[in-house]
C-alpha positions in Angstrom: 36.6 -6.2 28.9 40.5 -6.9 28.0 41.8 -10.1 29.9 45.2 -10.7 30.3 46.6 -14.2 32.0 50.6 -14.4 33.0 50.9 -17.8 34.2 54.3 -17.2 35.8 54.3 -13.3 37.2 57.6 -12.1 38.8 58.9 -9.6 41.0 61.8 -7.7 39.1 64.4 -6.7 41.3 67.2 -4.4 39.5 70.3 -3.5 41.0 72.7 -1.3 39.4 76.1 -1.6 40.9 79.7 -0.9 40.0 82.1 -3.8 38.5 81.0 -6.9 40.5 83.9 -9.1 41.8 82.5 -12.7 42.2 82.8 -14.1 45.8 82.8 -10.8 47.5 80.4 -8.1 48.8 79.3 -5.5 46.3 77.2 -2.6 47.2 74.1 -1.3 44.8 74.6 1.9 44.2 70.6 2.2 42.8 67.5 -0.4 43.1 64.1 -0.6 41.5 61.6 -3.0 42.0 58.9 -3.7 39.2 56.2 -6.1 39.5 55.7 -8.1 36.1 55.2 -10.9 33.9 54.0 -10.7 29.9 50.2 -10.2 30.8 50.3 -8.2 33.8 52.6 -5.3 31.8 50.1 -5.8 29.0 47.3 -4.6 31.5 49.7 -2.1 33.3 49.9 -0.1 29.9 46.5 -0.8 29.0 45.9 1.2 32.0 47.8 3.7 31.4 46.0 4.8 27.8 42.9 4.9 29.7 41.7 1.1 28.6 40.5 -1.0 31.7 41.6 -4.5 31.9 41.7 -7.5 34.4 44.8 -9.5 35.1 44.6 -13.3 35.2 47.0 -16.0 36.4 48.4 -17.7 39.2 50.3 -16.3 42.4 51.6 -17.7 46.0 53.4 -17.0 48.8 54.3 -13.5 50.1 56.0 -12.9 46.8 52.4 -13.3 44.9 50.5 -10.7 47.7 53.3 -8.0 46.9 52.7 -8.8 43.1 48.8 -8.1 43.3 48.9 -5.5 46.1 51.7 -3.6 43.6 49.6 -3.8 40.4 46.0 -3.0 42.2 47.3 0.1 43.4 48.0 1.2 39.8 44.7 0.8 39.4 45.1 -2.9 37.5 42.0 -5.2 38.3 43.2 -8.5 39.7 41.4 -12.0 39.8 44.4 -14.5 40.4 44.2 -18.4 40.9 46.5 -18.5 44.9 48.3 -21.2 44.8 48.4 -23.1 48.3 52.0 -23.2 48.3 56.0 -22.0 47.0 56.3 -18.7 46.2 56.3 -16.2 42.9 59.0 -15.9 41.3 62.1 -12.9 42.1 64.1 -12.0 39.0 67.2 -10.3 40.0 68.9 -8.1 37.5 72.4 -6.7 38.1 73.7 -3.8 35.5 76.9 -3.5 36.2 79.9 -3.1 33.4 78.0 -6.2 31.7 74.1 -7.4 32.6 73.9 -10.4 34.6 70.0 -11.9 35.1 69.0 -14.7 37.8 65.4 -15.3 37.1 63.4 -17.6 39.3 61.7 -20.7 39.0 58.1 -20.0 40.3 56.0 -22.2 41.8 54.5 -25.4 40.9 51.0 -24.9 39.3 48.6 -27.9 40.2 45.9 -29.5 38.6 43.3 -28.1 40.6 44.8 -24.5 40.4 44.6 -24.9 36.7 40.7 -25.7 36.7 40.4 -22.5 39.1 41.7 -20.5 36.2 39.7 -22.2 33.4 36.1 -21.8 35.9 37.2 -18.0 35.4 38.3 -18.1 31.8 35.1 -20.0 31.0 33.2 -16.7 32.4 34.7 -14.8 29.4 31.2 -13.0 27.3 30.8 -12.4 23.7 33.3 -9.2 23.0 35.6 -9.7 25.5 39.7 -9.9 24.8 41.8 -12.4 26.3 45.6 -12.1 25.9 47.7 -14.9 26.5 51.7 -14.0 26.4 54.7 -15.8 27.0 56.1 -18.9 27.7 54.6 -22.2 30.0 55.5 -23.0 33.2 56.8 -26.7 33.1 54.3 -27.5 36.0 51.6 -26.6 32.9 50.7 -29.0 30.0 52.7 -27.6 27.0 49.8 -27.3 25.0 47.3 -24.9 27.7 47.1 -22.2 25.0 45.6 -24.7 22.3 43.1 -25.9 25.4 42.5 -22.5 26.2 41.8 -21.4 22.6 39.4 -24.4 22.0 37.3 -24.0 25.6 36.5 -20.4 24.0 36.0 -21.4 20.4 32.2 -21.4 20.9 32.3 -17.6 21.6 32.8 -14.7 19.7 36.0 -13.4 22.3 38.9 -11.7 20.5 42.1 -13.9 21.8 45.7 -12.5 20.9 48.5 -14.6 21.4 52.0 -13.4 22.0 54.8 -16.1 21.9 57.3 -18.5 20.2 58.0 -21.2 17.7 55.1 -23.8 18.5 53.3 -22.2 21.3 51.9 -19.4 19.0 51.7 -21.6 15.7 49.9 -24.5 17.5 46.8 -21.5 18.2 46.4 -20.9 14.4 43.8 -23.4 13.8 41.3 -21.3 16.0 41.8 -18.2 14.1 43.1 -15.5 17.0 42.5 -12.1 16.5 46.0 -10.9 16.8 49.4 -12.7 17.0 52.6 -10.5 17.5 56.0 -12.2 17.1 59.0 -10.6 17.1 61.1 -10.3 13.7 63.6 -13.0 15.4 60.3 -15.2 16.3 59.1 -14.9 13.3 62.1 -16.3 11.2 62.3 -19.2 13.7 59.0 -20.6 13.2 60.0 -21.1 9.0 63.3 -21.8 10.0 64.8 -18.8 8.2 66.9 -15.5 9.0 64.5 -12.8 7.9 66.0 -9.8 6.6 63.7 -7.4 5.4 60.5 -5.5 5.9 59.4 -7.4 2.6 60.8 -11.1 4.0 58.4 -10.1 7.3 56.0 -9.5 5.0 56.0 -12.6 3.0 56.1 -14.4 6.5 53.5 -12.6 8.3 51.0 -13.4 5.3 51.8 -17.1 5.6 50.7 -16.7 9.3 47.5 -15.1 8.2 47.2 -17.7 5.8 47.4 -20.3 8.4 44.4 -18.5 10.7 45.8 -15.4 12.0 43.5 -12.8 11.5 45.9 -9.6 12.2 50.1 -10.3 12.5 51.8 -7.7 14.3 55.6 -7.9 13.6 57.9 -6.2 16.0 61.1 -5.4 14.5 63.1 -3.2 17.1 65.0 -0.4 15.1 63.6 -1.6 12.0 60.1 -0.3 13.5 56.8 -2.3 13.0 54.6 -4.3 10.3 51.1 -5.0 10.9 49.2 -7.6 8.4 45.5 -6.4 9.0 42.3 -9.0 8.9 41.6 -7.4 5.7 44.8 -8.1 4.5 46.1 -4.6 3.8 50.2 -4.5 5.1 50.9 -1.5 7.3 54.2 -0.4 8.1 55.8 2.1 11.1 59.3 3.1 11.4 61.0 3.5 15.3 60.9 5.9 17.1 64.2 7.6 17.7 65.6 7.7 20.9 68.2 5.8 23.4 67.4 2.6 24.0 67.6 1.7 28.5 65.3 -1.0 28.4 64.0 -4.1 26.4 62.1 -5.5 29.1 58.3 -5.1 28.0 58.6 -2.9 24.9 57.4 -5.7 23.1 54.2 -6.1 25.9 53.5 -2.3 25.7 53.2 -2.8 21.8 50.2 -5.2 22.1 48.6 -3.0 24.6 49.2 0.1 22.8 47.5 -2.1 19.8 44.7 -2.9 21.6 44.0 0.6 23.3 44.5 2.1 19.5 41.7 -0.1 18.4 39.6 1.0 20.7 39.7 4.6 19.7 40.3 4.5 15.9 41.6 2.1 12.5 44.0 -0.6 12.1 46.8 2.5 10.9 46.4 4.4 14.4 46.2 1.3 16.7 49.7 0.1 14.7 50.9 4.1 15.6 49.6 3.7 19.2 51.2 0.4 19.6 54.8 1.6 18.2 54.9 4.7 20.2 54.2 2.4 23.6 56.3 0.0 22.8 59.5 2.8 21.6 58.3 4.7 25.1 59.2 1.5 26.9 62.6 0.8 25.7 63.2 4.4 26.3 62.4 4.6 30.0 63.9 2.1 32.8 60.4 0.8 33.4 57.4 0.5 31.4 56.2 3.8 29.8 53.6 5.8 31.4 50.8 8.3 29.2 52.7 10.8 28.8 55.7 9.9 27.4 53.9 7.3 25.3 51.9 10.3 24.2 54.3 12.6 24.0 56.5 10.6 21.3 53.3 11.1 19.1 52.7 14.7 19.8 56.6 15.1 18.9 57.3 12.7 16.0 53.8 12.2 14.3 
């Protein structure tokens, strides 16, 4: 079983609008709401290709019951920590002639919470995958993903980490199956501006070097590098289309990764993984099947 935890979920609400004039009352002229957070699209893609998954992590308030009620009935499996009180987080996102984001604080996470989700994470079994993406709450120790990593050490569970700067390096030392920093990530954590498949390259090795057993490089236009455990360097080009959406492409990669792995080699979980995240900044929301599939089917 695939686990995914999102410590911080969110309910994305988009408005598109005309020009917004500050200090008076402007009308939408289209809304979507998306339910999210780094782990839960992980799972919600996951799904998608067929792969079942269970989404971790904390929720509260009415915010959190619309979260969990709006990813079950995609079909998602749920187990989340409810907090006793605040609320989950509402990110509201205005495109207008320019983007304008007010994301949300979320609640506070408390002690007793956090040994909820460690009882559950502690249940994990030999074979099982636990993805931990994106950033920490500042109700949360800054180092949870080290504890997390060394609770689990004892058992043979595939862990993939997906985050910045410290957060991800700090995991190295207990060897995770996968690590997928962007290109930009990637530079900041050597304190360089990489330029180059071959720079991501030299960098994604020194990751592996360090305990990362497979580094998957996103690299937006520039397409996708994957250092595998056997460390053979694998390389996709983009997909081609126009771009309406960041938001998760980078998520839908690792699942597509994942799902890809389950059904074939390092080279078609890397093609998988590229086509679901390209699908994703294609579409206004994360990409379903078929257009995932369909980007395959069409390009190669």
């Amino acid at each position: 079983m695939i686990y995914t935890v999102t410590f911080n979920p969110a309910i994305d609400y988009v408005v598109y609008t005309d020009e917004i004039s500050a200090g008076e009352i402007n009308r939408a002229n289209e809304e979507k709401i998306f339910f999210g957070g780094k782990g839960i699209n992980v799972s919600l893609v996951l799904n998608e290709l067929g792969v079942k998954s269970k989404a971790l992590g904390f929720t509260a308030g009415f915010t959190g019951t619309a979260i969990e009620n709006g990813i079950r009935e995609k079909g998602v499996e749920t187990d989340f920590v409810h907090l006793e009180s605040g609320f989950s987080r509402i990110n509201v996102k205005i495109k207008s002639n320019t983007e304008t984001e007010i994301n949300g604080k979320g609640p506070d996470i408390d002690g007793r919470s956090l040994d909820k989700l460690y009882e559950k994470l502690g249940g994990l079994s030999d074979g099982d995958t636990l993805v931990l993406a994106g950033s920490i709450p500042a109700s949360l120790p800054d180092n949870i993903y080290e504890k997390i990593l060394e609770m689990l050490s004892g058992k043979n569970i595939r862990t993939v980490v997906d985050a910045a700067k410290e957060l991800l390096l700090n995991t190295l030392k207990y060897r995770p199956f996968l690590v997928k920093p962007n290109i930009h990530e990637l530079g900041e954590m050597f304190g360089v501006k990489i330029n180059s498949v071959d720079e991501a390259e030299e960098y994604a090795r020194r990751l592996r070097e360090t305990g990362a057993r497979n580094v998957l490089v996103s690299m937006g236009k520039d397409g996708a590098l994957l250092l595998d455990e056997h460390g053979k360097t694998h390389f996709r080009g983009a997909y081609k289309g126009a771009v309406k959406n960041s938001v998760g492409a980078g998520d839908a990669m690792v699942a597509g990764f994942l799902a890809g792995l389950e059904q074939g080699d390092h080279e078609y979980a890397l093609k998988l993984g590229t086509a679901a995240g390209s699908a994703t900044a294609f579409s206004y929301g994360l990409a379903g099947k078929d257009d995932i599939l369909k980007l395959i089917k069409d390009i190669g």
